[in-house]
C-alpha positions as CSV (number, residue, x, y, z in Angstrom):
1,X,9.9,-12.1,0.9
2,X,7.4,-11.3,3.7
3,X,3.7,-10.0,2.2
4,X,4.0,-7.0,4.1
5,X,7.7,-6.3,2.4
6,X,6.0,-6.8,-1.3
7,X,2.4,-5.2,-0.2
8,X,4.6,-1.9,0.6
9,X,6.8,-2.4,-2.0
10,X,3.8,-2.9,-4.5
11,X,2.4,0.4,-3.3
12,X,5.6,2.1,-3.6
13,X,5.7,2.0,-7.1
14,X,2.1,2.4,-7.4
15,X,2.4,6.0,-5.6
16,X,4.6,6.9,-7.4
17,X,3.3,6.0,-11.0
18,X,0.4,7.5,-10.0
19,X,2.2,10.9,-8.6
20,X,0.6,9.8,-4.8
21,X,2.1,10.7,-1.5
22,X,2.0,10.0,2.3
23,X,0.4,13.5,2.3
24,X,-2.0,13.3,-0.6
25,X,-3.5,9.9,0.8
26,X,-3.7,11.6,4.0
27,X,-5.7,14.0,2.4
28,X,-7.7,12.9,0.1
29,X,-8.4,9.5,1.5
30,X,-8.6,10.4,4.8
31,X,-6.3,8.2,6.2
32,X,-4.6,9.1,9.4
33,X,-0.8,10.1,9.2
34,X,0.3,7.5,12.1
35,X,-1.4,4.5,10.1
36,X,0.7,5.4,7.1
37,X,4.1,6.3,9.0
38,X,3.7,2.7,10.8
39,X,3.1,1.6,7.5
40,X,5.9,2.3,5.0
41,X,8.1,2.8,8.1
42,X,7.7,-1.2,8.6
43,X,6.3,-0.9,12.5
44,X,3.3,-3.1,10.8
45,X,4.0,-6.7,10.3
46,X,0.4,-7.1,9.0
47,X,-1.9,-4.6,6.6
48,X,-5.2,-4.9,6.4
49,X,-7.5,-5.6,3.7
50,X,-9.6,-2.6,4.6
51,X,-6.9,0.0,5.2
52,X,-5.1,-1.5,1.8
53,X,-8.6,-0.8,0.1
54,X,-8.5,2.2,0.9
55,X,-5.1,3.1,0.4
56,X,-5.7,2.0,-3.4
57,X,-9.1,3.6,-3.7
58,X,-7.3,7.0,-2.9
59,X,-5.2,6.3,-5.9
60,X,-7.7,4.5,-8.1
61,X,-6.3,1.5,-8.5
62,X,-8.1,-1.8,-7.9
63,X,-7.3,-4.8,-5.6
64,X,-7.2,-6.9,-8.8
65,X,-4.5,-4.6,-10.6
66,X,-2.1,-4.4,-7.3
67,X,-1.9,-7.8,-6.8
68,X,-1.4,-9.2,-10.8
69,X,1.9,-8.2,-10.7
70,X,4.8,-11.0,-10.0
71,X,6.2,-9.4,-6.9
72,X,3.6,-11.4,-5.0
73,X,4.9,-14.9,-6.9
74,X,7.6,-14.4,-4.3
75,X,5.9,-14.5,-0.9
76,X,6.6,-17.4,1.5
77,X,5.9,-15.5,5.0
């Protein structure tokens, strides 16, 4: 699996464990529509550490707690 495949995948879940959407992060963390439509639409083969940051910040997780999970044991791209 790519890290972009698992990073959107890991989010995915996170959103919606924690009852987050395109529109709330839009809003509340001030992050532009495009970046996240490019994002989960896959039209990004790389994320960055800043805009994932910020992405998890909006939803109170930490970097820590999104990437201790065993979807990223699988990444070889």
């Amino acid at each position: 699996m790519k890290l972009v495949d698992a990073v959107i995948a890991r989010l995915r879940v996170l959103m919606q464990q924690k009852g987050a959407t395109l529109y709330s992060l839009n809003r509340e963390g001030g992050i532009a529509k495009s970046t996240l439509s490019q994002l989960f639409n896959h039209k990004q083969e790389k994320v960055s550490l800043n805009l994932l940051y910020d992405i998890l910040s909006t939803m109170g997780v930490t970097m820590k707690e999104f990437f201790d999970d065993p979807i990223f044991d699988d990444v070889n791209e």
